[in-house]
C-alpha positions in Angstrom: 85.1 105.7 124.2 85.0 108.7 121.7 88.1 107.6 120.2 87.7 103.7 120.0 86.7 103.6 116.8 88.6 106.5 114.9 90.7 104.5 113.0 88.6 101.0 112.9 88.8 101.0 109.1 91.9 103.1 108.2 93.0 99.9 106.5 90.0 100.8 104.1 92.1 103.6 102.3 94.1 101.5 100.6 91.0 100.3 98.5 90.2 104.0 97.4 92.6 103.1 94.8 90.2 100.6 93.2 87.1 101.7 90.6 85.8 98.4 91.9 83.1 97.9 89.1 85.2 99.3 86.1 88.6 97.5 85.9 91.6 99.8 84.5 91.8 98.9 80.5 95.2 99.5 79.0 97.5 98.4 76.3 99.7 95.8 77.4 103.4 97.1 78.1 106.2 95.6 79.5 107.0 96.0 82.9 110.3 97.5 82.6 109.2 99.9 79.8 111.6 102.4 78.8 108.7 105.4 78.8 109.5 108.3 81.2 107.8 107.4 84.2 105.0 109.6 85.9 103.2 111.3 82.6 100.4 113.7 83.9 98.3 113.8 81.0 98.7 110.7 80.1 97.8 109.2 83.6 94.6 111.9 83.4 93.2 110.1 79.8 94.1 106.3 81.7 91.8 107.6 84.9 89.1 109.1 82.5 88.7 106.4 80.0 89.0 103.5 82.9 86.1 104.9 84.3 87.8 105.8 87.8 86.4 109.6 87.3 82.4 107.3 88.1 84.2 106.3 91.8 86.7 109.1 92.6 85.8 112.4 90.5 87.4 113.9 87.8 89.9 114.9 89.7 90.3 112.2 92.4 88.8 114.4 94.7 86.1 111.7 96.1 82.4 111.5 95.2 79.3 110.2 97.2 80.3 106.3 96.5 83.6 106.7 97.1 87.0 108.7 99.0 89.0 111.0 97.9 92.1 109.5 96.9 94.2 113.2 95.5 97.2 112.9 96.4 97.4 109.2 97.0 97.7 108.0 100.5 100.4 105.4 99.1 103.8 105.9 97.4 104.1 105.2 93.7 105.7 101.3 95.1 102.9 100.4 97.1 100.4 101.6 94.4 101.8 99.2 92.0 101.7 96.8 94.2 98.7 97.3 96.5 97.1 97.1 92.7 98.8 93.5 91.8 97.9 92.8 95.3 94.6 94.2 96.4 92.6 93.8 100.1 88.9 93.9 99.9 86.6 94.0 97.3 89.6 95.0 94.4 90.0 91.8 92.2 94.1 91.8 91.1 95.2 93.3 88.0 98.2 91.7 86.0 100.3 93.7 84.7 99.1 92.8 81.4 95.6 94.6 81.7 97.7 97.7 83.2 101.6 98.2 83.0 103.2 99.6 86.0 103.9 102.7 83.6 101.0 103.4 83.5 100.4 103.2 86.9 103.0 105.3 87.4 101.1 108.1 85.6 97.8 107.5 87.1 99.8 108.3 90.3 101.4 111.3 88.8 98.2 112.6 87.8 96.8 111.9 91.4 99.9 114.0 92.6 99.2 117.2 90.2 95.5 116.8 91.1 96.5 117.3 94.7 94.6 120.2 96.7 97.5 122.9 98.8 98.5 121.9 102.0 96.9 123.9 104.4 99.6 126.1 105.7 98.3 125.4 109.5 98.3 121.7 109.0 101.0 119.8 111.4 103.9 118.4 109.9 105.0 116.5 112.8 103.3 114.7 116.5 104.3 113.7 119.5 105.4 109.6 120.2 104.6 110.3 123.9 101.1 112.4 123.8 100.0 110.1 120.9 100.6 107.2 123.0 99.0 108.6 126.4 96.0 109.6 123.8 95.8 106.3 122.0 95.6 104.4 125.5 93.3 107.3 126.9 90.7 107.6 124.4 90.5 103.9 124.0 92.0 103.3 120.6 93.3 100.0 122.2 90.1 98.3 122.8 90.0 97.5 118.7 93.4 97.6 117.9 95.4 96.2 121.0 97.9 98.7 122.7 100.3 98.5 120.2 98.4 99.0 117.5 99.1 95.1 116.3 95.0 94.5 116.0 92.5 92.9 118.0 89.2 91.1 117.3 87.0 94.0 116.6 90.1 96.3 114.6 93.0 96.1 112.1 96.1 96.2 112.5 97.4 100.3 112.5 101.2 100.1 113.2 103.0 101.7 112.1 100.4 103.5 109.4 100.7 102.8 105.8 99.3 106.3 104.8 101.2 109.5 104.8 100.3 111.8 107.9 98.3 114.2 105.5 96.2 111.2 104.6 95.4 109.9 107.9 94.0 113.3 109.1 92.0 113.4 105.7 90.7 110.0 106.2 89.9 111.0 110.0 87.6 113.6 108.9 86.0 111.8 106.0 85.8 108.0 106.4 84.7 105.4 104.4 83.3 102.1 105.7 81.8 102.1 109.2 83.5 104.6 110.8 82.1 107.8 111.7 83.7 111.1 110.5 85.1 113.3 113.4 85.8 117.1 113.4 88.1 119.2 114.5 85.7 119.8 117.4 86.6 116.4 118.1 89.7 116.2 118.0 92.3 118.6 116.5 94.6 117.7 114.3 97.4 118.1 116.0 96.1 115.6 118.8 95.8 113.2 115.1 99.3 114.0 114.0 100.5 113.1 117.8 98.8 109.3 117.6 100.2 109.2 114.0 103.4 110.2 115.4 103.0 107.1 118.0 101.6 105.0 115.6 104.9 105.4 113.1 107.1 104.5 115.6 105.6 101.1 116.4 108.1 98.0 115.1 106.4 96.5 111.6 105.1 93.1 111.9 107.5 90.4 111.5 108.2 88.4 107.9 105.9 85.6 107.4 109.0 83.4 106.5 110.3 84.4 110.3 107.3 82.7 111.8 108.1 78.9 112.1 104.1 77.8 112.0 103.9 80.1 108.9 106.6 78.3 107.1 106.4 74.7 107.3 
């Protein structure tokens, strides 16, 4: 199926925000600092002198080893915590190697780094085409019909990423999966699965699963 594996590895985002063999060095702050939050320039000299520019580009903007992660697929929450947190091959970082200040300006950097939208992109899908696409095209074979995951796929939904990142991701994976043009599959046909994607129900709390908390 053309479609099975389109979004395989879109779980793999998420670890664009790691410069997996240079950690992030900072001075140690505390976590509820009192300094504005969101500093451009100084989140610009914290993604230089970390050595993220080796991974991502000056700019974020992706390189040959690794995605483009300008703007970031996450909210400024989940970066902080995808960071304390980390899937895949990014070790954890305490907050006392990097504050979530300055987390918070590596993301606002990320943000003013950001290319324009393209005035043509979509903004919004369709629940009901996405879903006849997502069964159609075979996207259930790795990640079940509700997008909850199977053996050969992640779990997809609802979609952690903005819709702006999914289509970028779509178009230039990292991982196993194949890039796909618009020749493909347009992006409106992406912002339709998206669309169906969203409005799947979130897995359930690990502490509402009785085997899970004995």
């Amino acid at each position: 199926m053309r479609y099975s594996s389109m979004i395989l590895h879109i779980a793999v985002l998420a670890t664009a925000f790691a410069c997996s063999s240079v950690p992030l060095h900072a001075q140690d702050a505390p976590a509820k600092s009192k300094r504005p939050a969101g500093d451009v320039q100084a989140g610009k000299a914290a993604f230089a002198s970390a050595g993220c520019v080796a991974c991502h580009g000056a700019d974020g903007k992706g390189t040959a080893s690794a995605p483009q992660i300008a703007p970031p697929p996450l909210s400024a929450a989940d970066l902080i915590q995808y960071v304390r947190q980390p899937s895949g091959e990014m070790p954890p970082i305490a907050s006392s190697v990097v504050s979530d200040a300055q987390l918070a300006d590596v993301y606002a950097f990320l943000q003013s780094a950001a290319p324009a939208s393209s005035p043509t992109a979509p903004t919004s899908g369709d629940v009901a085409k996405g879903k006849k696409l997502f069964t159609a095209d075979g996207c259930y074979e790795c990640h079940d019909y509700q997008g909850v995951g199977a053996g050969t796929g992640p779990r997809i939904g609802p979609p952690p990423i903005s819709l702006p990142s999914f289509l970028r991701y779509v178009r230039a994976p990292t991982g196993n999966m194949p890039p796909y043009t618009a020749k493909i599959i347009s992006d409106q046909d992406l912002a339709d699965i998206y669309a169906y994607l969203k409005s799947l129900p979130p897995p359930p709390a690990a502490s509402s699963i009785p085997l899970l908390s004995q």
